[in-house]
KOLDO-983942 format. One line per 2 residues: for each residue x negated, y negated, z negated of C-alpha. Coordinates in Angstrom, 3 decimals. Each point is the difference from the previous one (the first is absolute). Example, Ala and Ser with C-alpha at 12.3 -4.5 7.8 and 13.67 -1.06 7.14 Angstrom:
2
-12.300:4.500:-7.800  -1.370:-3.440:0.660 .
***
This chain:
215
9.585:-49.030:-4.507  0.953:-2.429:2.963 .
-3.036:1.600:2.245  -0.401:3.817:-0.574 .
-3.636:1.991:1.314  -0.758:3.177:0.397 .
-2.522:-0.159:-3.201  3.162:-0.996:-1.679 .
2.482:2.800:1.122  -3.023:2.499:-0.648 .
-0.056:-1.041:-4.206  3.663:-0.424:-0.041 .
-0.118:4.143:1.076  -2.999:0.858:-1.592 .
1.729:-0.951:-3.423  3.064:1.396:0.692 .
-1.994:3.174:0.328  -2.444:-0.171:-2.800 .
3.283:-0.426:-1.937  2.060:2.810:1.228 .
2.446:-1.574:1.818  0.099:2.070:3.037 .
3.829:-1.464:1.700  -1.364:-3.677:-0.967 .
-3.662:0.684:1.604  1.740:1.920:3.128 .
2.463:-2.937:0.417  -2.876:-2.399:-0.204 .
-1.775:1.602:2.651  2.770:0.324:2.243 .
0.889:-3.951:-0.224  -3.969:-0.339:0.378 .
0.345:1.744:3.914  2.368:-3.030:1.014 .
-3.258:-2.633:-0.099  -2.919:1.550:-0.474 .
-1.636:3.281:1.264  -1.144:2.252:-3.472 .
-3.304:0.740:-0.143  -1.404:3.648:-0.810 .
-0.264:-1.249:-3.890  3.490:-0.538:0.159 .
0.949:3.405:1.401  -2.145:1.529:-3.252 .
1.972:-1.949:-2.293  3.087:0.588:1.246 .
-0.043:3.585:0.586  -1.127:0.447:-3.813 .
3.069:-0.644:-1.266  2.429:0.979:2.833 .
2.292:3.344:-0.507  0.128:1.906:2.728 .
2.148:-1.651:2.729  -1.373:-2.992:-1.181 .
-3.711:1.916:1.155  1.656:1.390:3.491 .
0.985:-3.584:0.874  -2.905:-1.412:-0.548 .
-2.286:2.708:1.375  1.821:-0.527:3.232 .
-0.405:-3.231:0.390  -4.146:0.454:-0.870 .
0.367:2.094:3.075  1.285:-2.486:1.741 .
-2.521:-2.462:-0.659  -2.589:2.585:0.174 .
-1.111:-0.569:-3.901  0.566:3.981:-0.886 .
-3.844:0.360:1.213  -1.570:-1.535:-2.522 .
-1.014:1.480:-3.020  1.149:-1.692:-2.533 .
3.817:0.248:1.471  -0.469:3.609:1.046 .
-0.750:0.083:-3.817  2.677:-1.627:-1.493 .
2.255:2.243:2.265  -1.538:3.296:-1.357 .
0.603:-1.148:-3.213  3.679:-1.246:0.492 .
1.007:2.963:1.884  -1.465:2.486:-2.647 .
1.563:-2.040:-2.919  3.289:-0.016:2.180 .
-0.056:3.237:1.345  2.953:2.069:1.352 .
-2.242:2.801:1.123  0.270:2.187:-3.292 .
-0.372:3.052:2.251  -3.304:-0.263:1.143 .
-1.750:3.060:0.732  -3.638:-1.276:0.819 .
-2.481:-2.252:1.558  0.077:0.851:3.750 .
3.680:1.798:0.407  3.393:0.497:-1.951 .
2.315:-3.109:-0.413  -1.023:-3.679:1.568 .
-2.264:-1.675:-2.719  0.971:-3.907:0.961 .
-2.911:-0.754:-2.796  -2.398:2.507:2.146 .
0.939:-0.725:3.188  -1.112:-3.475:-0.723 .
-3.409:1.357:-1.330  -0.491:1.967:2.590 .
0.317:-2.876:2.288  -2.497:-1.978:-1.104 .
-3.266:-0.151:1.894  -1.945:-1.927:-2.810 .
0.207:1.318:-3.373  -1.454:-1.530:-2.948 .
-0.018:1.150:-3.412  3.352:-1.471:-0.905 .
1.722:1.989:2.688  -1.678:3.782:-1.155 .
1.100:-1.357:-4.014  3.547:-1.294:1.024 .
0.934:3.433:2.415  -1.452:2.257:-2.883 .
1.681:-2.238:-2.714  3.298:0.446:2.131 .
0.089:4.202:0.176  -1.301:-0.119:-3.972 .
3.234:-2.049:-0.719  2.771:2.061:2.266 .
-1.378:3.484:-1.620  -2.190:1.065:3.213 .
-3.021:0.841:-2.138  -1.848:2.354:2.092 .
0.571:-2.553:2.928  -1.500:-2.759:-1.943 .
-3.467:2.417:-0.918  -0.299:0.724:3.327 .
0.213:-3.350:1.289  -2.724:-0.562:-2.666 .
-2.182:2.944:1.346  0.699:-1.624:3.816 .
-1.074:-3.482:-1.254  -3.537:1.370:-1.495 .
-0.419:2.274:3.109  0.312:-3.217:2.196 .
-2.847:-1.478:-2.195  2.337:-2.597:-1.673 .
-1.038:-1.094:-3.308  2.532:0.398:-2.939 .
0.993:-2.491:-3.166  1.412:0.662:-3.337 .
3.561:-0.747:1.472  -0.634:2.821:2.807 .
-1.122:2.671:-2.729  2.886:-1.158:-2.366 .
2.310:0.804:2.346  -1.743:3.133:1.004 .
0.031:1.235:-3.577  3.409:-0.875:-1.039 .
1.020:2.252:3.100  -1.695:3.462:-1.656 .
2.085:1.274:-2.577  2.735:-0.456:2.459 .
-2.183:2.065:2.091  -0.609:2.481:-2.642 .
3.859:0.286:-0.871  0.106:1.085:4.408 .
-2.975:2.120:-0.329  -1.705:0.941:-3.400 .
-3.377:1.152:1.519  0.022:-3.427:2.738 .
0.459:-2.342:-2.790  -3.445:0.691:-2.168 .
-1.921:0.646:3.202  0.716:-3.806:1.185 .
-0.626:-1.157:-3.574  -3.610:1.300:0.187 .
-0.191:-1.510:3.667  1.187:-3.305:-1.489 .
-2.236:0.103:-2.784  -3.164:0.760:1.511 .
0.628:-3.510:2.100  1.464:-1.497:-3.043 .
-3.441:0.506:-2.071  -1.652:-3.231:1.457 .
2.894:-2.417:-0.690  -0.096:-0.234:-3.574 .
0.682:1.824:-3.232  3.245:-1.226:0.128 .
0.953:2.142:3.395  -1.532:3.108:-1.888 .
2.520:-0.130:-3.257  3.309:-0.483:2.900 .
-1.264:3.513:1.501  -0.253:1.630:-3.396 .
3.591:-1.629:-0.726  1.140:1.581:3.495 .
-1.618:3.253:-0.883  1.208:-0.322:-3.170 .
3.733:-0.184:2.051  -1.051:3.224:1.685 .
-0.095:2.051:-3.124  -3.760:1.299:0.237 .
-2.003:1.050:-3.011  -1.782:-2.252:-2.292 .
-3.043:1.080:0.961  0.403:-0.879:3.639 .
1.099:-3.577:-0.697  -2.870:-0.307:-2.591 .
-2.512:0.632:3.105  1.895:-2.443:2.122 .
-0.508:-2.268:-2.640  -3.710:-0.122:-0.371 .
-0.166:0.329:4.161  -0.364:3.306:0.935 .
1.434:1.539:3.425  1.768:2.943:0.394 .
-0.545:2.360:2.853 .
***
């Protein structure tokens, strides 16, 4: 193309990342900053498919440019970082080893639902179960309303709960499915395939199953 725009550069890294191709998409972007200043979409496309240095590079330079504020980038860093992360020896939420993934959480001032489901997403894949169920617990204390990707994430986090603590793992399942009861059916049979996980009776996953609770 003899005359090159920004809406150009942004497809030419948007399918580089939709495809995979993290070197070609961070390359792309990197030509992009000698004409044309990214925009925040291009920061989100970029970073989801950068490895980790790639990520550090470019979160810098969203500092920079002061683009790490908004949500959307602040995102897409929380879920770089905790796909990417070197911080295997995290100990929890508020001390222990520097979270990169948290610190940029923490950071943020606006939080939308994205944010709570990529940050609890992000501890359920490194193994930091118990963080991610109390980051859930945090979020519905603050009054912020939950999806099916924020309870999948919550759920898939228990029996590695249970395996830490045997009595902590089937007290958040009941906590999980009392709040799981009005999202559907479907919510219901993933706690009784949890619970299932946690090696309860029959009978006890039976009365999950047709919606009891537990005390």
């Amino acid at each position: 193309m003899p005359h090159k725009n920004t809406v150009s550069w942004m497809v030419l890294v948007s399918g580089y990342s939709q495809c995979g191709c993290g070197d070609e998409c961070f390359g792309v972007f990197s030509e992009m900053l000698g004409d044309f200043h990214p925009t925040k979409f291009a920061f989100v496309a970029v970073l989801s498919s950068s490895n980790y240095d790639q990520g550090r590079q470019i979160h810098a330079f969203a500092l920079k440019s002061c683009l790490d504020a908004y949500v959307y980038v602040a995102n897409a860093l929380i879920i770089m970082y905790s796909r990417n992360s070197r911080s295997w020896g995290y100990s929890g939420i508020h001390n222990g080893y520097r979270d990169e993934a948290w610190s940029v959480f923490e950071s943020l001032e606006c939080r939308n639902l994205i944010s709570w489901n990529s940050m609890i997403a992000g501890f359920q894949i490194r193994g930091h179960w118990a963080q991610a169920f109390d980051l859930f617990n945090q979020m519905h204390r603050d009054g912020v309303g939950f999806d099916r990707a924020t309870l999948l994430s919550t759920i898939s986090s228990l029996s590695g709960i249970s395996d830490e603590n045997i009595e902590l793992g089937p007290l958040c399942c009941f906590q999980l499915h009392d709040l799981s009861i009005n999202t559907g059916s479907s919510w219901k049979l993933r706690c009784l395939l949890c619970w299932s996980k946690l090696s309860q009776t029959l009978e006890e996953m039976f009365m999950i199953a047709i919606g009891f609770s537990f005390k």
